[in-house]
C-alpha positions in Angstrom: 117.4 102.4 78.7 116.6 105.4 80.7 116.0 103.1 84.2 118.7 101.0 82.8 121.2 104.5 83.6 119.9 105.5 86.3 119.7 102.2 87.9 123.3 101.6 87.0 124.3 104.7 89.0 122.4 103.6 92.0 124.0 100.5 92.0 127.8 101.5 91.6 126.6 104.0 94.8 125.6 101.3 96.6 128.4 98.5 95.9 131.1 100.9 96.8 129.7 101.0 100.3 130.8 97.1 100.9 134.0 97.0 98.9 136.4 96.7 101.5 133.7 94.0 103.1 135.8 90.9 101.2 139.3 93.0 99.2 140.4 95.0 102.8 142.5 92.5 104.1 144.3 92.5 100.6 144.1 96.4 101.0 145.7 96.3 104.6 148.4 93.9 103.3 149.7 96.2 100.2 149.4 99.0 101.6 150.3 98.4 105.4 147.0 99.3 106.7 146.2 99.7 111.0 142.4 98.2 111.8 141.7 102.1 112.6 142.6 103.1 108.6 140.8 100.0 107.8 137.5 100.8 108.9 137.9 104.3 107.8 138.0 103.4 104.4 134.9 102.0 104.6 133.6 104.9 106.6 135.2 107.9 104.7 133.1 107.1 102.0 129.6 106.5 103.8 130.2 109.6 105.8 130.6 111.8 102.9 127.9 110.3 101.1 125.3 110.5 103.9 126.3 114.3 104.7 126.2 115.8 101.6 123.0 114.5 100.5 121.0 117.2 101.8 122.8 119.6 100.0 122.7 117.8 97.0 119.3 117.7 97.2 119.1 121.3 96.7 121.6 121.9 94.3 119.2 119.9 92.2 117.2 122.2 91.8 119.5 125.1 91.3 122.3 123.4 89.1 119.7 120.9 86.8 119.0 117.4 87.3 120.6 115.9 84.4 124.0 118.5 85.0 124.2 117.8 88.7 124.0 114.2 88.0 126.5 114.4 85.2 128.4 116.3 87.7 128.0 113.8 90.6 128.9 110.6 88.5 132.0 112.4 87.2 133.4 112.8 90.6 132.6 109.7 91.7 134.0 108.5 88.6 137.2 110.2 88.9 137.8 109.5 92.4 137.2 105.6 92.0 140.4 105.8 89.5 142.1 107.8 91.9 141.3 105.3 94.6 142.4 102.2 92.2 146.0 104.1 91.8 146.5 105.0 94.9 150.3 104.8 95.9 149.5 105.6 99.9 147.2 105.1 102.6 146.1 108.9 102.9 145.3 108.9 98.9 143.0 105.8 99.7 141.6 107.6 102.3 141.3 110.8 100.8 139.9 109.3 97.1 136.9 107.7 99.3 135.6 110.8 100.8 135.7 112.5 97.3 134.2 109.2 96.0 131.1 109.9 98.8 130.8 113.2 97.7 130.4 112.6 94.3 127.8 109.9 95.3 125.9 112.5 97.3 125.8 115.1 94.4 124.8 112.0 92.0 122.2 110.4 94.1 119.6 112.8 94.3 119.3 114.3 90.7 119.0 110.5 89.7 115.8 109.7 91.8 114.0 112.8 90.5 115.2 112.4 87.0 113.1 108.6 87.7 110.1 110.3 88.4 110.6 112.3 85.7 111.0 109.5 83.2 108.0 107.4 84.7 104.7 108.8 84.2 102.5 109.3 87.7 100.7 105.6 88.3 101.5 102.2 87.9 104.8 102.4 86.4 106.3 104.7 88.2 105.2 102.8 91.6 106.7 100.2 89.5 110.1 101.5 88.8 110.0 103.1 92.3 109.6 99.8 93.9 112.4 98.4 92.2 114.7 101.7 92.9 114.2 100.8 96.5 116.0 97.7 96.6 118.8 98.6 94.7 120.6 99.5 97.4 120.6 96.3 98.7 121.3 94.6 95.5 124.4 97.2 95.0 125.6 96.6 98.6 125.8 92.6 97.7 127.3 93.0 94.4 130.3 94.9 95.6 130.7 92.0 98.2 130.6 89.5 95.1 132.3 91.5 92.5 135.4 92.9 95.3 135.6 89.0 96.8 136.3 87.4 92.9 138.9 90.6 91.5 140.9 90.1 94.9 141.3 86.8 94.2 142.0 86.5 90.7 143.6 90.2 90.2 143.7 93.1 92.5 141.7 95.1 95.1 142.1 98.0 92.5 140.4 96.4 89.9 137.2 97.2 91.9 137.5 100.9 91.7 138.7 100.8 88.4 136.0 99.1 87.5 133.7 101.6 89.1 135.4 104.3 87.2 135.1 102.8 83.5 131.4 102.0 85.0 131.4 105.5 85.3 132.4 106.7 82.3 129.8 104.6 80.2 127.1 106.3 82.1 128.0 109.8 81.3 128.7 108.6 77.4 124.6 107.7 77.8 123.5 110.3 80.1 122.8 113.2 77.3 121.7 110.5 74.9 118.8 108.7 77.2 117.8 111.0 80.0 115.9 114.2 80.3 117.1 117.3 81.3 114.5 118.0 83.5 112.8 121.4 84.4 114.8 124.3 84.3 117.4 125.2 87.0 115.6 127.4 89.7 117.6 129.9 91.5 116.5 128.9 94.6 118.6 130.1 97.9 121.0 127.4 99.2 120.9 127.0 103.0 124.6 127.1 103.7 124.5 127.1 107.3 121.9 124.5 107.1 124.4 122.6 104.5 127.3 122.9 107.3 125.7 121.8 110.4 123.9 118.9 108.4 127.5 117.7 106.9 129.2 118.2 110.2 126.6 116.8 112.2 126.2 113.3 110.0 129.7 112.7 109.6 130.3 113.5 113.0 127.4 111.6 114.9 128.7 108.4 112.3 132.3 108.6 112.9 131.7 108.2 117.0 129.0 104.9 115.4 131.8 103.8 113.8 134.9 103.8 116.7 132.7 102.3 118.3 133.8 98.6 117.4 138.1 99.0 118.0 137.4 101.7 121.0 134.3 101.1 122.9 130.9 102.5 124.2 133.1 104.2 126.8 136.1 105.4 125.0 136.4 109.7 124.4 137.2 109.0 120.9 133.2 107.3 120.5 131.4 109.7 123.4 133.2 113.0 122.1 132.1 112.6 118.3 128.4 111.2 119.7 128.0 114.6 121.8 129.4 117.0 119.5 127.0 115.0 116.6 124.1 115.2 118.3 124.4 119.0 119.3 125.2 119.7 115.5 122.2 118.5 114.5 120.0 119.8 117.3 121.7 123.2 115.9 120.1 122.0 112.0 116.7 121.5 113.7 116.6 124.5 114.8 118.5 126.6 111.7 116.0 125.0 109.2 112.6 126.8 111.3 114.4 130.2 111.2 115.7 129.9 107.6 113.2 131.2 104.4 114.3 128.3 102.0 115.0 125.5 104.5 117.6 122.7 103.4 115.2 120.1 104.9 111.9 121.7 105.6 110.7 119.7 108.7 107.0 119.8 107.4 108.7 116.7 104.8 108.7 115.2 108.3 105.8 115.1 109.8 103.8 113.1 108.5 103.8 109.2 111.0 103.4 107.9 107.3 106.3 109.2 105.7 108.5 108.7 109.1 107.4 105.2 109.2 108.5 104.5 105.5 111.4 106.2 106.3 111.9 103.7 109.4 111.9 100.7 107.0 114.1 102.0 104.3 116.6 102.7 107.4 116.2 98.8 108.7 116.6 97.0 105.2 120.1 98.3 104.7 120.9 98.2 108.5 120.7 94.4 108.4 121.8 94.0 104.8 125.0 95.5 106.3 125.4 94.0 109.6 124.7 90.7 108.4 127.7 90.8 105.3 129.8 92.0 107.9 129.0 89.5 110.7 129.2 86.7 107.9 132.3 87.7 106.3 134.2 87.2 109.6 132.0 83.9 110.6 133.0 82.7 107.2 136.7 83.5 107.2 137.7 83.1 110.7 135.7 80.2 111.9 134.8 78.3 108.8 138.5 78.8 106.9 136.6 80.3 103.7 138.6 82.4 101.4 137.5 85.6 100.1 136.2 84.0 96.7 134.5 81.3 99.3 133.1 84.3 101.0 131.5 86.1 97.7 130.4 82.9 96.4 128.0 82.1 99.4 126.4 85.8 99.0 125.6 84.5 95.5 121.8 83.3 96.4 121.8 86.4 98.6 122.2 88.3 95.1 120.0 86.4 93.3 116.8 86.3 95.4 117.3 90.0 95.6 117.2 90.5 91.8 114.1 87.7 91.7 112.2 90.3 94.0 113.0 93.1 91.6 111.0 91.2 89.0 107.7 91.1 90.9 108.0 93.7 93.4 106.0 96.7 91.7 102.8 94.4 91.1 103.5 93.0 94.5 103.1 96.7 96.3 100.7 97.9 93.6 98.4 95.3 94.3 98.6 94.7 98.1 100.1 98.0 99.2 103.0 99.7 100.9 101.6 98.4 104.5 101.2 95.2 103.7 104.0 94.2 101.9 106.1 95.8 104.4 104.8 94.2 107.2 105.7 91.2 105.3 109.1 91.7 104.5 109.9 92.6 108.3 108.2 89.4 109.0 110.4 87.6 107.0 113.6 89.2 107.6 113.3 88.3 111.5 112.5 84.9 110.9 115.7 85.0 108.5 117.9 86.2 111.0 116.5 83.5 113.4 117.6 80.6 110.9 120.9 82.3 110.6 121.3 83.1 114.7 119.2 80.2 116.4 118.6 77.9 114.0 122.3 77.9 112.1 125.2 79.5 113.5 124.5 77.6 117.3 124.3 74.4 115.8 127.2 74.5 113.6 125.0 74.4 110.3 126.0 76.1 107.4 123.7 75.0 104.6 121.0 76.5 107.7 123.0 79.8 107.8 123.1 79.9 104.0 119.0 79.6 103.8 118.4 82.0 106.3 120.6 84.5 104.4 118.1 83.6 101.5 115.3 84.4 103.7 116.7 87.4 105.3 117.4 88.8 101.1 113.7 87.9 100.4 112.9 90.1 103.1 115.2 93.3 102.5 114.0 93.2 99.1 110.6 93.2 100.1 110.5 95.5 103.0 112.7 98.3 100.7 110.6 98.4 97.7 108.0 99.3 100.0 109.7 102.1 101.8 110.9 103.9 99.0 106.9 103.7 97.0 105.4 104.9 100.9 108.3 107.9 101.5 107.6 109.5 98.0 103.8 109.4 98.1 102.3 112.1 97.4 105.9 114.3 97.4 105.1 116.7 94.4 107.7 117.2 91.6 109.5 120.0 92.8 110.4 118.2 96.0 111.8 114.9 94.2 115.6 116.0 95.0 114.2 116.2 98.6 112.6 113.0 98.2 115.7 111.3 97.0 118.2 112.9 99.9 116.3 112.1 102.0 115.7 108.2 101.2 119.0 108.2 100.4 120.5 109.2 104.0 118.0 106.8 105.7 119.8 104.2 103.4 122.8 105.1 104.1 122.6 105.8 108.3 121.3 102.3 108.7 124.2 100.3 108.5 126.3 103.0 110.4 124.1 102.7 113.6 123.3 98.7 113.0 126.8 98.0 112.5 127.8 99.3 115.5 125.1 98.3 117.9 125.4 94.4 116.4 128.6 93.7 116.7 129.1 95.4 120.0 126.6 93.6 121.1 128.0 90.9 119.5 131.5 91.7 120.9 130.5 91.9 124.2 128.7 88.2 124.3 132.3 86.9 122.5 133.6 88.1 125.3 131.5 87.1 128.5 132.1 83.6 127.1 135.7 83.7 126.8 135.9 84.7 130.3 134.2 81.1 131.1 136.4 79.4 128.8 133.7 78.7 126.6 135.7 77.0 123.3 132.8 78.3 120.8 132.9 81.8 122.2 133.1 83.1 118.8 130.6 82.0 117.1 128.0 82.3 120.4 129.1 85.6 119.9 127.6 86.1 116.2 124.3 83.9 117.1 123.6 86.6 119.8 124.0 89.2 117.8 121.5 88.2 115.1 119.0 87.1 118.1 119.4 90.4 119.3 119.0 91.7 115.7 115.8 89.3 115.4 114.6 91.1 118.5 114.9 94.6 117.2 112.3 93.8 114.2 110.0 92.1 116.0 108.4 95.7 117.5 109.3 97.3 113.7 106.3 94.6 112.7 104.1 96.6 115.1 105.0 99.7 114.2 104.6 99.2 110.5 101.1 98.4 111.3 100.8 101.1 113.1 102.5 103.8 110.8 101.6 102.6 107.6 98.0 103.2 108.0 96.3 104.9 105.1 94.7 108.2 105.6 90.7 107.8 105.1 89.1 108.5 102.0 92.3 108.1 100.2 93.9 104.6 98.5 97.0 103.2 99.8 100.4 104.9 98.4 101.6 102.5 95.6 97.9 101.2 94.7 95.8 102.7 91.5 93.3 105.2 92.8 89.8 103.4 92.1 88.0 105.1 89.5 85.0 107.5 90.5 82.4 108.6 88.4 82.2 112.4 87.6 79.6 113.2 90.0 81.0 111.6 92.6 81.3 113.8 95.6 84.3 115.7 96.9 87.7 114.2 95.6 90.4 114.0 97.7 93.6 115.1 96.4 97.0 114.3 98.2 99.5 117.1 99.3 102.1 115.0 100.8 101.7 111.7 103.0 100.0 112.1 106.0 97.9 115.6 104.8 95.2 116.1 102.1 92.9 118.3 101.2 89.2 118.4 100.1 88.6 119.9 96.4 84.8 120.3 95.6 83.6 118.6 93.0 82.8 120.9 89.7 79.1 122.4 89.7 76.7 120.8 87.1 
């Protein structure tokens, strides 16, 4: 019941990301949304969520797990009903930035309250494993559950589904999970807090003009610029601050940077690819947006199938190898779906390689999230979960709008020959050039992933050693150990 909770939260996090995926053209209708306040309502809430998560990472620590995550789920809770009522544009848009911060405050109390309900081992890689491809899962769901209520009811069912969703979990919350260690009254890194937000949310808000304005236009290079200076300014803030937001030791290990790599790419193509199909599916095939949820049904489904084995999977073969794997089976996905199905006109081709590319995501993801929390010590799990959490959540923001420019800009070229299937050559190219993208990612997975000598692979059982073995070596964080001498007999 405890993962049950938690996992619940993640999901709702996760499937509010892609609810406007499948119901926005209902939302646009009723409530006389332009394409600009249509993406935005997608993008309020992501921005929010991926900027605050630093933050809430250490308010963990200084509010309680189990309060902050009551706190966070209440919020999110609170603004999904606001969103579901919402009368005006500016209240939509306004109830899903509050909806992403309440996700941000919620998202990292809940990973460290799973460590703390897991024991250190087997189950915990276990549960871990599974945690990493929720995100995936939730992002699906919202595609399925959104797509069937706009048919049969209302857009607003979603959030107001989301908000009794909500509600149940904070009925559990004091009844199944821990409190957790005692608040520590830690110094919050407000500066660091402000340029983090600021940076994010501005850095993704130039990603995401970048479909209706262009590589070129002020409204994309402005926010890029001002983004990337912002978080030059947090690099530099966290080495001159005593408690650091994000202390940039958490970053430099190639191991932890390399999980944190793959746990960025799973989502990335998770969300390029339900965008990309959605339109495929609507505009050129003529599906509705029941049609549409309906064919991410085996999408959902091989995703949940992975869940089942995917701790024994990684416990038994290791992080490395099972994430070389996945990214092995996610480009060869997204060639069934580019090459192989959408330039021949196949759909039952395109549907498989969706399977495929699911397979994959789930794979790859339970991976990452077991490699980037090796070795993290307790009192950094809030860390651990921002952290994961942003990498999650930047993926699609940046693969979104690299794909389908790149995808926008091949429609293009072949309109300007007359080609007659200039859409959909559009689409193929941009999962070719996807396909292309994870091709080096296999290389540098094998690369990065590397265990550090003398130590087992993060997400395998230590081997046993007998007591007068010689030095043991204990792990700090990934990528750094250190030697403790054996007792004296």
């Amino acid at each position: 019941m405890p993962f049950a909770t938690l996992a619940a939260v993640q999901l709702l996090l996760n499937a509010s990301v892609s609810v406007a995926f499948a119901s926005g053209p209902a939302m646009q209708r009723e409530l006389v949304l332009s394409r600009g306040d249509l993406i935005l309502v997608s993008a309020f809430y992501g921005l929010a969520f991926s900027g605050l998560l630093l933050l809430g990472g250490r308010l963990t620590d200084r509010i309680g797990r189990r309060r902050l995550f009551t706190l966070g789920t209440a919020l999110f809770g609170a603004a999904s009903l606001a969103a579901a009522l919402a009368p005006a544009p500016w209240v939509l848009l306004a109830a899903r930035f509050v909806q992403g911060c309440g996700a941000a405050l919620a998202a990292p109390p809940a990973m460290a309250l799973l460590r703390g309900v897991f024991p250190e081992g087997r189950a915990r890689a276990g549960a871990l494993a599974v945690w990493g491809l929720l995100s995936s899962l939730g992002a699906a769901l919202g595609i399925i559950l959104s797509g069937a209520l706009v048919t049969w009811l209302s857009w607003r069912w979603t959030f107001g589904l989301f908000a009794a969703a909500a509600v149940a979990v904070l009925a559990l919350t004091p009844r199944v999970l821990p409190t957790g260690p005692a608040p520590v009254r830690v110094p919050v890194d407000f500066l660091g807090a402000v340029l983090a937000t600021l940076g994010l949310s501005t850095f993704g808000y130039g990603l995401v003009m970048v479909g209706p304005r262009g590589w070129a236009s002020a409204r994309v290079l402005v926010p890029l610029a001002a983004g990337a200076v912002l978080l030059a300014a947090f690099v530099i803030a966290q080495q001159r601050v005593r408690a650091p937001l994000l202390p940039l030791s958490f970053l430099a290990s190639r191991y932890r940077v390399t999980a944190l790599a793959c746990a960025l790419l799973g989502p990335a193509i998770g969300a390029s690819t339900a965008f990309l199909l959605a339109l495929y599916f609507q505009q050129v095939r003529g599906y509705s947006a029941l049609q549409n949820a309906l064919a991410f049904v085996p999408y959902s489904a091989t995703l949940l199938a992975v869940a089942f084995f995917a701790g024994r999977v990684v416990a038994r073969h290791g992080v490395r190898t099972v994430a070389v794997a996945g990214l092995a089976v996610i480009a060869t996905g997204l060639f069934l779906i580019g090459s192989a199905g959408l330039r021949t006109g196949s759909t039952p081709t395109v549907l498989l390689g969706l399977i495929v590319l699911s397979g994959g995501i789930g794979t790859v993801m339970s991976a990452a999230v077991v490699g980037t929390v090796a070795g993290v010590p307790e009192e950094r799990s809030a860390l651990a979960g921002a952290v994961v959490n942003t990498a999650i959540l930047a993926g699609p923001t940046v693969s979104l709008a690299l794909i389908t420019s790149a995808a926008d800009a091949r429609t293009a070229s072949l309109l300007a020959i007359g080609d007659p299937a200039a859409v959909t050559g559009g689409y193929a190219f941009g999962f070719e050039v996807a396909g292309a993208v994870f091709l080096p990612a296999i290389g540098l997975a094998l690369y990065g992933l590397r265990a550090v000598p003398g130590r087992p692979a993060p997400g395998r059982p230590a081997p046993r050693r007998s007591a007068a073995a010689a030095p043991e070596v204990s792990e700090v964080s990934a990528g750094e150990h250190r030697v403790e001498r054996a007792p004296a007999r």
